[in-house]
DOSEZA-357707 format. One record per residue: residue in three letters; x, y, z of N, C-alpha, C in turn. Coordinates in steps of 0.05 Angstrom, whole numbers, plus 5000, padded with zeros to 4 digits. Each point is the difference from the previous one (the first is absolute). Layout:
<kelums>
ALAXYZXYZXYZ...
</kelums>
This chain:
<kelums>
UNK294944088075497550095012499650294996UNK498550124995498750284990499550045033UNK500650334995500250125025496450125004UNK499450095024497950105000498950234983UNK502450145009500450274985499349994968UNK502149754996499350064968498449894980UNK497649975023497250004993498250265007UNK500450105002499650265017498050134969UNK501049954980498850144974498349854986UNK498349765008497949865001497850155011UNK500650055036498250015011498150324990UNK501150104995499350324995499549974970UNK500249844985498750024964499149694996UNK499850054970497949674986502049894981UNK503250095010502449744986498749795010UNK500549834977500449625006502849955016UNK499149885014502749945009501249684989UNK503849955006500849764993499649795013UNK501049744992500049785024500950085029UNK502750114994501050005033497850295003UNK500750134995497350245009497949865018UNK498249864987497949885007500949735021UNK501649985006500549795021501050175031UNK501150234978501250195036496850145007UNK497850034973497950095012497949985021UNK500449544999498749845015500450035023UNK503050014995501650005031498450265023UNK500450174981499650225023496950115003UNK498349754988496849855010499849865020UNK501649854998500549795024501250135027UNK501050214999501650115024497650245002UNK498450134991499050155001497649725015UNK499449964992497049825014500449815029UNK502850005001501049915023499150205034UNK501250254974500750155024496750115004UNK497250044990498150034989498749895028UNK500649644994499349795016499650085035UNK504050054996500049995030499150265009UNK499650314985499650245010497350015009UNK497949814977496649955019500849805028UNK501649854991499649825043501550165008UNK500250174997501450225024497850225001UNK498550054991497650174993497249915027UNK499749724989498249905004501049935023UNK502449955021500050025019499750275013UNK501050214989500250215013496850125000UNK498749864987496950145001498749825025UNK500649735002499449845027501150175021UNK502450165000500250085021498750225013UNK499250124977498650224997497249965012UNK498349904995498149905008499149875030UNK502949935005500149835030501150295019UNK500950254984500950205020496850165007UNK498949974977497550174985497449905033UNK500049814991499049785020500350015036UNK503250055002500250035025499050275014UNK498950254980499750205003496550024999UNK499249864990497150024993498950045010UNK497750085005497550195013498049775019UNK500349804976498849815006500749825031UNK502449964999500649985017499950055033UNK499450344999499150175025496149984996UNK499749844989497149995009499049825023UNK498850145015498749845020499349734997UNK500249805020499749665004495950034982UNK498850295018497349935001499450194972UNK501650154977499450054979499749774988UNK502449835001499849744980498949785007UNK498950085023497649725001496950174988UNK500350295003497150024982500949844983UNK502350144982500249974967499749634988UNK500649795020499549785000496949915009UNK498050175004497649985001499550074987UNK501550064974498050154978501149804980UNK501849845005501049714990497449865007UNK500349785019498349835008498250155026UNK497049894987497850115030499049745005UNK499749965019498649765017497249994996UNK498149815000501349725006501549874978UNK503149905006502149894976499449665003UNK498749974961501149654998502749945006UNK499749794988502449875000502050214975UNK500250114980501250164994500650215000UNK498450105021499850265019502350055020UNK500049675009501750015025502549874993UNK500650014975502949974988501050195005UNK498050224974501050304991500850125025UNK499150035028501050125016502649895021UNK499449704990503249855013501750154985UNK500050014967502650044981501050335012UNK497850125013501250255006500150015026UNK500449865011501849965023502849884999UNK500249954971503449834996500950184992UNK499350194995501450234980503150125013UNK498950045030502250135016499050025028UNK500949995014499750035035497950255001UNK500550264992498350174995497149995001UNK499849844972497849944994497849805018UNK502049845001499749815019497950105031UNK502150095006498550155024498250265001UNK499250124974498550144999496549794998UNK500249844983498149814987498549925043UNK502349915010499149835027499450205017UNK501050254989498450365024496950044982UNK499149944987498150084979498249725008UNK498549945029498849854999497949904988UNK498450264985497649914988500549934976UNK502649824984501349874979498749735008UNK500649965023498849645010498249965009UNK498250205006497749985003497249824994UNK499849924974498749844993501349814979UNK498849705003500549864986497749874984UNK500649914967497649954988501549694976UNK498149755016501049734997497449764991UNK500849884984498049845001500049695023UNK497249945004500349835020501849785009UNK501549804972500749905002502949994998UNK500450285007503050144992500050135044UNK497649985010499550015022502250015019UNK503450145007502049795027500250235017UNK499449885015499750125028501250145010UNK502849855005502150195006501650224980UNK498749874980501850254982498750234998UNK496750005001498950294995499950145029UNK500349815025499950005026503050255003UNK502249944984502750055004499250314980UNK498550034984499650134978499750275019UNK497049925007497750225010501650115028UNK502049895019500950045020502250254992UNK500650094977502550144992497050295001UNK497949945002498850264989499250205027UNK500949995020500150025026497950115008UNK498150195006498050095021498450074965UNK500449944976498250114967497449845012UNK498049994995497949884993500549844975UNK499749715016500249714965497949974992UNK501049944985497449874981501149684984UNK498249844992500549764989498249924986UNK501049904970497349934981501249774984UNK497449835003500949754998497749894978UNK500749884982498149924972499849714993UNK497749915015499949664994500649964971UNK500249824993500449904982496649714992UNK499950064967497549795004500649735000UNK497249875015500649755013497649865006UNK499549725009498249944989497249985019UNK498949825006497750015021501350155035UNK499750225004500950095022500049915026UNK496449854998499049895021500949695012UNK501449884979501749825015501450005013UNK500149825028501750045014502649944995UNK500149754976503450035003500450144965UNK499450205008500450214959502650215016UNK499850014974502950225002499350155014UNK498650094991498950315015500850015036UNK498949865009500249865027502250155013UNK502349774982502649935001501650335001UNK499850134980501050164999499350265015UNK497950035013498550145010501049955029UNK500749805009501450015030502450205000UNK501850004982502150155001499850285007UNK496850084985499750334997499349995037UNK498149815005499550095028502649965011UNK501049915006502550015012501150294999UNK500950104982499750304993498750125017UNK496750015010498450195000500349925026UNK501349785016499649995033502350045012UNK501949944986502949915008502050344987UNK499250044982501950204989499950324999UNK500950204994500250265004496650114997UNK499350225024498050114995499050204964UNK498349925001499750054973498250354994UNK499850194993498250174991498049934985UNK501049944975498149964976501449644991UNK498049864982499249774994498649954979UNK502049914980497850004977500249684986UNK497549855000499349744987499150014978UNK500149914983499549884973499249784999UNK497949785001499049764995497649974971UNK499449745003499349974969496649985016UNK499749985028496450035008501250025032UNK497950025016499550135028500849685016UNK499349744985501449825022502949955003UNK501650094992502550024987499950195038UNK498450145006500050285013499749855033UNK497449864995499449875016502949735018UNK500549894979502949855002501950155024UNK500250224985502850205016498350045033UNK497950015000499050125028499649665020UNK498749804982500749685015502850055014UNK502450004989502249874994501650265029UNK498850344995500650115019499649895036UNK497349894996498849955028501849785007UNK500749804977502049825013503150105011UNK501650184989501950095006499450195030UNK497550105002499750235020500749765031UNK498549794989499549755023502649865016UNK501849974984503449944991501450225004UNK499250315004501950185005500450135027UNK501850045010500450115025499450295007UNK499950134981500150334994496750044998UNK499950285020497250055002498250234974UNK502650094987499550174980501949874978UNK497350104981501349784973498850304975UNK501950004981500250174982497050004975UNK498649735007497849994993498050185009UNK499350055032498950145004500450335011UNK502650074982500650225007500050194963UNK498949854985500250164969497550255002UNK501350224985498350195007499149944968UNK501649964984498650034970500449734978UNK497349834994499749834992498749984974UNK501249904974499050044973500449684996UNK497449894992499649784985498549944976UNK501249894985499349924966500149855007UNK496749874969499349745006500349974968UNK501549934987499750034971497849764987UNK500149755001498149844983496949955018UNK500149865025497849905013498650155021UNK497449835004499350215017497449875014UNK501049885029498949775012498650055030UNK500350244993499650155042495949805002UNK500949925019497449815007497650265010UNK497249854994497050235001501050075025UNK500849815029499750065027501450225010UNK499150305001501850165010503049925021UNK497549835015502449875023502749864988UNK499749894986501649784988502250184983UNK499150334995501450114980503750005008UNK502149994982502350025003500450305015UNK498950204992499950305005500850015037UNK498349845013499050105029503549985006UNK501749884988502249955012502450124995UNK498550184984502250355005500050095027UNK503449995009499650115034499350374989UNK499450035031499050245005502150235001UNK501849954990502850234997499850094973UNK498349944974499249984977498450275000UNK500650254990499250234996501450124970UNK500649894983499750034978499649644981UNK498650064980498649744992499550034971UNK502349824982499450094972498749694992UNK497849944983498649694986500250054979UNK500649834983500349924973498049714988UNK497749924994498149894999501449814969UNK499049834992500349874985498650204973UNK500450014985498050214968498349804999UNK498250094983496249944998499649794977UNK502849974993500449814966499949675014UNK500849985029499949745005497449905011UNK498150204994497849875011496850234986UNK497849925001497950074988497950245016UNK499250184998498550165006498149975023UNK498649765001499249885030501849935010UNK502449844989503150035030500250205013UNK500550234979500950275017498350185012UNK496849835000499050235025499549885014UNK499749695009499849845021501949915017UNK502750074981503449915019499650115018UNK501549865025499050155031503650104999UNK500250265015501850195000499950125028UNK500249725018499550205029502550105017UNK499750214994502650155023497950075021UNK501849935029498650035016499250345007UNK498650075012499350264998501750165023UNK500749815021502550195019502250034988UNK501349844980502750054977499050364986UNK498049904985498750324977499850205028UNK499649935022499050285016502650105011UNK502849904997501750085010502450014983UNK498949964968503350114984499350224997UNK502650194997499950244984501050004974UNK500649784993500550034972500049674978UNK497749974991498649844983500350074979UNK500949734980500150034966499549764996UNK498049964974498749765000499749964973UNK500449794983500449994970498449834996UNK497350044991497049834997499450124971UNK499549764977498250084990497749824992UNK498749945025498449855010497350104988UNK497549984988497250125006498049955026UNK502549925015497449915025500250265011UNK499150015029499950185016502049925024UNK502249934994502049945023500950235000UNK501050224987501750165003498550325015UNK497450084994498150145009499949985029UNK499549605002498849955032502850095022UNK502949964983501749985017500550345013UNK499250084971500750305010499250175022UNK497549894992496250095026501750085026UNK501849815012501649895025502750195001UNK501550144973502750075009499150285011UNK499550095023499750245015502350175009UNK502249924995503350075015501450044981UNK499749954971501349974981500250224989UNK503450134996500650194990501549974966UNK500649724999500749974967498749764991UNK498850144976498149764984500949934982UNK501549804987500149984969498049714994UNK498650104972498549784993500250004966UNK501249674989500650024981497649644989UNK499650144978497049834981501449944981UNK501950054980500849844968497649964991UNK499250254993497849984982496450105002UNK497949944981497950145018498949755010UNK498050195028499249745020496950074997UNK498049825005497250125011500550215024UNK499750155009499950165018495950155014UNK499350114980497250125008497649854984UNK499749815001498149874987497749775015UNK498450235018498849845026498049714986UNK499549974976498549774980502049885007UNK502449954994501649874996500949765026UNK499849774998500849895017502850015010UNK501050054981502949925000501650304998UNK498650245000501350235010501249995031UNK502550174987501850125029498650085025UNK497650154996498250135015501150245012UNK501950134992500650255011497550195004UNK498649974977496850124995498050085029UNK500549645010497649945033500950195017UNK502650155003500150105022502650125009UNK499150245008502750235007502749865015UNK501950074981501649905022501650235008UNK500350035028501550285002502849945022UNK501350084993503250065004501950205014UNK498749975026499950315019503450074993UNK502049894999503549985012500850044971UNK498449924982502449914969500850324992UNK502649934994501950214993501050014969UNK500349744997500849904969498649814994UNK499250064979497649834988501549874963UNK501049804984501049934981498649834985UNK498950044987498749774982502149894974UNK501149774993500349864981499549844976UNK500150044971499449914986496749955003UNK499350294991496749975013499850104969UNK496849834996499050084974499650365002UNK499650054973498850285011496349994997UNK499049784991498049975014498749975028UNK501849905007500550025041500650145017UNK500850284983500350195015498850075017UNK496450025004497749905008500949965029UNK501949785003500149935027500350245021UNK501250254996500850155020497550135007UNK497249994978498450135011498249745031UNK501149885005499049835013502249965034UNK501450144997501350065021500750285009UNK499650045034499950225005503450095028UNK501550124980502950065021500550295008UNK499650015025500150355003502150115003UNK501049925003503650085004501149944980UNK500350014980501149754977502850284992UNK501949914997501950184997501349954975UNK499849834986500349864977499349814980UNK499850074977497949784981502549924977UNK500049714999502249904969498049774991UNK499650084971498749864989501349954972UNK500449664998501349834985497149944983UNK500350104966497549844994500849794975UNK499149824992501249754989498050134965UNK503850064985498949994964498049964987UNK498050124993498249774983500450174974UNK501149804983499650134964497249924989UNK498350275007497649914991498750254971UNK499950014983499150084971497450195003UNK500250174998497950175005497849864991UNK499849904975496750014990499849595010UNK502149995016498949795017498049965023UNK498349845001497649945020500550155037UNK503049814999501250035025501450325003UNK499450114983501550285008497550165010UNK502550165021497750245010502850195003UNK497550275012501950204997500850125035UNK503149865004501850045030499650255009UNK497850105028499850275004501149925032UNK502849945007500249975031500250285018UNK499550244993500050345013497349835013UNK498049944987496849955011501149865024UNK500149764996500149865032501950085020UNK501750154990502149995018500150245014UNK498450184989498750265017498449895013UNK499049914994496749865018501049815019UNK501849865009501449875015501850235022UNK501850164985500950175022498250155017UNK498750234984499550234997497049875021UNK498149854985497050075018500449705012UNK500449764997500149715009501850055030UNK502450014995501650015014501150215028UNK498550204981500550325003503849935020UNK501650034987502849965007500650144984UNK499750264992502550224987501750185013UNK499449905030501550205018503049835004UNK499249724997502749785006501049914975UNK498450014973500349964972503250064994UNK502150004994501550104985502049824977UNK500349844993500949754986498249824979UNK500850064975497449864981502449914977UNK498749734997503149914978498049874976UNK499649984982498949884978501149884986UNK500449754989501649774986498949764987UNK501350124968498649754980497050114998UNK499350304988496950014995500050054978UNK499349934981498850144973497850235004UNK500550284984498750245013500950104985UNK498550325003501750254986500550265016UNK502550084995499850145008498650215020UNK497750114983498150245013498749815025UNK499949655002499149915017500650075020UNK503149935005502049885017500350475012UNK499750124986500350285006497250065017UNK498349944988496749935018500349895026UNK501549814999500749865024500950125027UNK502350174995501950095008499350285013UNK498450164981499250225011497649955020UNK498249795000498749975027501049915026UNK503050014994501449805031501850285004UNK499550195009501850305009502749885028UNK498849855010501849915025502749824989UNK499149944977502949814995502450114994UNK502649835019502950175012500749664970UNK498949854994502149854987498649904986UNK500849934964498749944982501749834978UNK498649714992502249844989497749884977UNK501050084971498749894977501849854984UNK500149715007502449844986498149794976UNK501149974983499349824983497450074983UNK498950194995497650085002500049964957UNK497449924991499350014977498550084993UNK500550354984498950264991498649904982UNK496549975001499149784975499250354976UNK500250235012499450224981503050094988UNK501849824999502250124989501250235016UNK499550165022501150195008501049925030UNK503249884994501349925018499850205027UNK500450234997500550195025497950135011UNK500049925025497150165012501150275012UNK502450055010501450125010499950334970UNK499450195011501550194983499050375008UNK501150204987499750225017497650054998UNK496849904991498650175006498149815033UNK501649775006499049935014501950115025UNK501050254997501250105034499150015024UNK501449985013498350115027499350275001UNK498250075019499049815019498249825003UNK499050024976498249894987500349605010UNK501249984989500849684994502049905013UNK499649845030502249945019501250215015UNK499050185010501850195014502049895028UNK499449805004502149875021501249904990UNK500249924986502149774987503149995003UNK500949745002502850135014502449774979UNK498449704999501149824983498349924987UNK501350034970498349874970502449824991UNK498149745005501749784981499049934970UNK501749954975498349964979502149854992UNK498149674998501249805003499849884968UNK502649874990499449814981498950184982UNK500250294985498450104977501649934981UNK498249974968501450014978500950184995UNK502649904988502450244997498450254967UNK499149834981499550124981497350055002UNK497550065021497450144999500650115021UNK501750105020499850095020501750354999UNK499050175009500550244993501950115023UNK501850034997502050025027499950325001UNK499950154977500350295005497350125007UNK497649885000497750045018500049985022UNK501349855001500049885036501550185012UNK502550134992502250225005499050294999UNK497750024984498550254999497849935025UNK498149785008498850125019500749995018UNK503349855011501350055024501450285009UNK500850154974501050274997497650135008UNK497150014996497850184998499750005021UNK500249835019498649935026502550185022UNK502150104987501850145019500150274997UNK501950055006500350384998503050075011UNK501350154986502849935012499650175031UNK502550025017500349975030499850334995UNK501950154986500650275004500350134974UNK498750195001499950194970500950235011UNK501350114995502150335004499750075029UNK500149725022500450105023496749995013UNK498349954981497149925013498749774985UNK498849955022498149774984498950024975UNK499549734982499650004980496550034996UNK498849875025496850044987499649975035UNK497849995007498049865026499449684993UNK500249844983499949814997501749845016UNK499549885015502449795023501849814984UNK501649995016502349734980498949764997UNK500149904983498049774990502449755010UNK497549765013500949905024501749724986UNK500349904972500849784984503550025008UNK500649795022502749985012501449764983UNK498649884980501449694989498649954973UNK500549944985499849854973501249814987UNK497949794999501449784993499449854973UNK501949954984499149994966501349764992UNK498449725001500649894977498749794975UNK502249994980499349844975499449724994UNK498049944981499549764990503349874987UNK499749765001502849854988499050014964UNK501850104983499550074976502049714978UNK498649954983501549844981502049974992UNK502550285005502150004995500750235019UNK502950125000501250055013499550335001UNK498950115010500150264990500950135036UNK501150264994501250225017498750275006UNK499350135020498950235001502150175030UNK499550334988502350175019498050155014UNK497149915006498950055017499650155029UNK501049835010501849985026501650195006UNK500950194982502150144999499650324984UNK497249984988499050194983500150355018UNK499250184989499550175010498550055019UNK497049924987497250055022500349785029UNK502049854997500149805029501850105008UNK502950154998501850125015498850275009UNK499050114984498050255015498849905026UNK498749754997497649925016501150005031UNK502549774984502450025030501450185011UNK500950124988501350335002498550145020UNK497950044982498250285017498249985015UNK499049675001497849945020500249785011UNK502649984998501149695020498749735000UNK498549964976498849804995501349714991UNK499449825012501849804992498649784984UNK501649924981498549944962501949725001UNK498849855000500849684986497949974977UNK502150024973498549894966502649795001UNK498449735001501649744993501249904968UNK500849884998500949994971498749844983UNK500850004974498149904978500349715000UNK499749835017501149674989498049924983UNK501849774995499549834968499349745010UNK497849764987501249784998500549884974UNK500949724997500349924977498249904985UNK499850154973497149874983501749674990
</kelums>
């Protein structure tokens, strides 16, 4: 056998070595990979242990029961399906810890969101009881099915269960239905009166909901007889009230201005907060409004353009016939509204209005197309605050979303609203090519002198001018102290927040933004706080 050694003059040059050479070589491969073997499981334990010491030391650890039940609300938010209310079981198995942070963090169980026929009593009963003094909520999504109005139809059937719920089970806050038409609606309120008749308890969670949202997705059967309407049988604890109407595709132009839409008028005279998703051409939505006198939040969403001012028209909205005015409204939101409809605000009058968001719905329309015109919303929307409304003293909140515009518009805009503390241009399509309205010669005080939050939402990464935007935020300041005195008479310019982000781009790209000079200045020297979100991608 050849000694180790006297291989020794192999390893250090490019001799061939002999047979036995090369057999004592193997050998001391094999003993070398042995020891190789066992030196990583000794490694790889000693790094487990490492990690388990690392661990017992961790920071994480000394965090509060009620830190990590935020941080598990930023996991799952209520109301949780059925895979909602896994994800927050699995993190209650994690560890005792957790466990009992999840069951201190009541507004985790707060709401539950089930379809009807997934409906058990005791389990969402056992659910909603863990969420202790939170305000619940429960939303429940029929499923389609067939003639409603039979008495022995599913619908029926399944519809006892929910009442059972609504007489028998935990008081409820909010309540949200989903049915395929209003008898589906009607069903649930039969089937209540029978359980109320059968129950011993003088307060039932039915008539204690303060906030009630119902979708009607396909039908739409509410009988001419006001009396007869499903509506009257909203109890009177109902002070917020969101409707969802069936869309205008299931039915013809005389449907939608003759469908009767009666909410009773003591319901409209006592929410403060109504949202109603019509894009109906009748006049249901006008008439209902006439009535909301108390109402401090409006949202009203159309998918699309509606008749609105067209007194020829039979089948106009009729906002046109007659003022509707809005002594209380505070927030006012329009949705997916043509920008032909913009129109509507001149037809309502809110004196207090403290805030305007207006959602307007895409249209790719071709200039030297019929249907194009030229988007001037500064016109109405001065004429709405400024002399309609006269509310620039309570004005401060204006959000614009999804407009095609330019620039100098959207700057037109802006400089007639001097009161606004908050300003949000997300999604917006620059049809003059000049992504940035923002830049130094539009400084103050000129342009927004209150201003405190600018959000600029969703811009394209490649038309959007970020070092404009950084110059007229620089212009609008003045540093604090120049050699021990003030820098000018100009006041500290009042922009406390900036918020920046990007369209999702085709591929993967990175920006150091966030981190640049002109934003650490910003933070540095004028304590401004800057969220620029990152570049995501999806997949082409």
């Amino acid at each position: 056998m050849v000694r180790q050694q006297d291989i020794a003059h192999l390893l250090s040059s490019n001799t061939t070595s002999n047979s036995l050479e090369a057999i004592s070589t193997q050998g001391g491969i094999e003993s070398i990979t042995t020891k190789i073997v066992q030196l990583r499981s000794q490694l790889l334990g000693l790094e487990e242990e490492l990690r388990a010491h690392r661990a017992a030391v961790s920071l994480v650890r000394k965090l509060p029961l009620e830190i990590l039940g935020e941080i598990f609300g930023l996991v799952v938010e209520p109301p949780l399906d059925k895979d909602g209310r896994t994800q927050l079981l699995n993190l209650c198995l994690v560890c005792k810890a957790w466990r009992d942070a999840a069951f201190l963090m009541h507004r985790l169980w707060s709401g539950v969101r089930t379809s009807e026929n997934s409906l058990a009593f005791k389990g969402i009963t056992d659910w909603l009881g863990r969420s202790g003094a939170s305000p619940k909520s429960l939303d429940v999504i029929a499923n389609d099915h067939g003639d409603c109005s039979d008495p022995a139809s599913y619908c029926k059937r399944v519809t006892a269960a929910l009442a059972k719920m609504l007489t028998e089970g935990p008081t409820l806050d909010h309540l949200n239905l989903e049915y395929i038409g209003p008898q589906c609606f009607r069903n649930l309120f039969e089937a209540i009166d029978i359980c109320r008749t059968s129950s011993e308890a003088n307060a039932h969670p039915w008539g204690s909901v303060r906030s009630l949202s119902l979708t009607f997705r396909t039908f739409w059967d509410e009988p001419p007889n006001p009396s007869a309407s499903s509506f009257l049988h909203i109890p009177p604890s109902v002070t917020s009230f969101h409707l969802h109407v069936p869309p205008y595709r299931f039915g013809d132009l005389g449907w939608m201005a003759n469908t009767p839409l009666h909410l009773p008028v003591n319901l409209l005279q006592r929410l403060t907060s109504f949202s109603i998703h019509c894009d109906w051409n009748g006049p249901q939505v006008s008439t209902a409004l006439m009535h909301c006198q108390n109402i401090k939040d409006l949202t009203l969403i159309f998918e699309g353009e509606v008749q609105f001012n067209d007194p020829n028209n039979p089948f106009s909205n009729s906002f046109s016939r007659s003022e509707i005015v809005l002594p209380k409204l505070q927030t006012l939101r329009l949705r997916s509204l043509s920008p032909h409809n913009l129109d509507l605000i001149s037809f309502l009058k809110t004196p207090v209005l403290n805030a305007l968001d207006i959602e307007f719905l895409f249209e790719d329309v071709e200039e030297d197309s019929p249907d194009h015109f030229d988007f001037t919303p500064s016109i109405l929307i001065h004429e709405f605050i400024k002399n309609r409304s006269k509310c620039e003293e309570t004005f401060h909140s204006l959000s614009i979303r999804s407009a095609s515009t330019t620039a100098p518009e959207l700057i037109k805009l802006v400089e007639g609203l001097p009161s606004i503390t908050h300003l949000t241009f997300a999604n917006i399509n620059f049809t003059d090519g000049n992504a940035t309205p923002f830049h130094s010669s539009s400084a103050m005080p000129k342009v927004l002198p209150r201003l405190e939050k600018l959000e600029l939402l969703n811009v394209s990464h490649l038309d959007f001018n970020f070092h404009a935007l950084m110059s007229f935020l620089r212009s609008r300041r003045r540093p604090r102290v120049e050699a021990g005195k003030s820098a000018s008479n100009r006041p500290l310019d009042s922009v406390k927040q900036l918020v920046l982000t990007y369209r999702p781009e085709a591929r993967v790209l990175e920006h150091r933004r966030d981190v640049c000079e002109d934003v650490r200045k910003l933070r540095r020297d004028f304590g401004m706080s800057i969220n620029i979100g990152p570049l995501l991608y999806y997949d082409t």
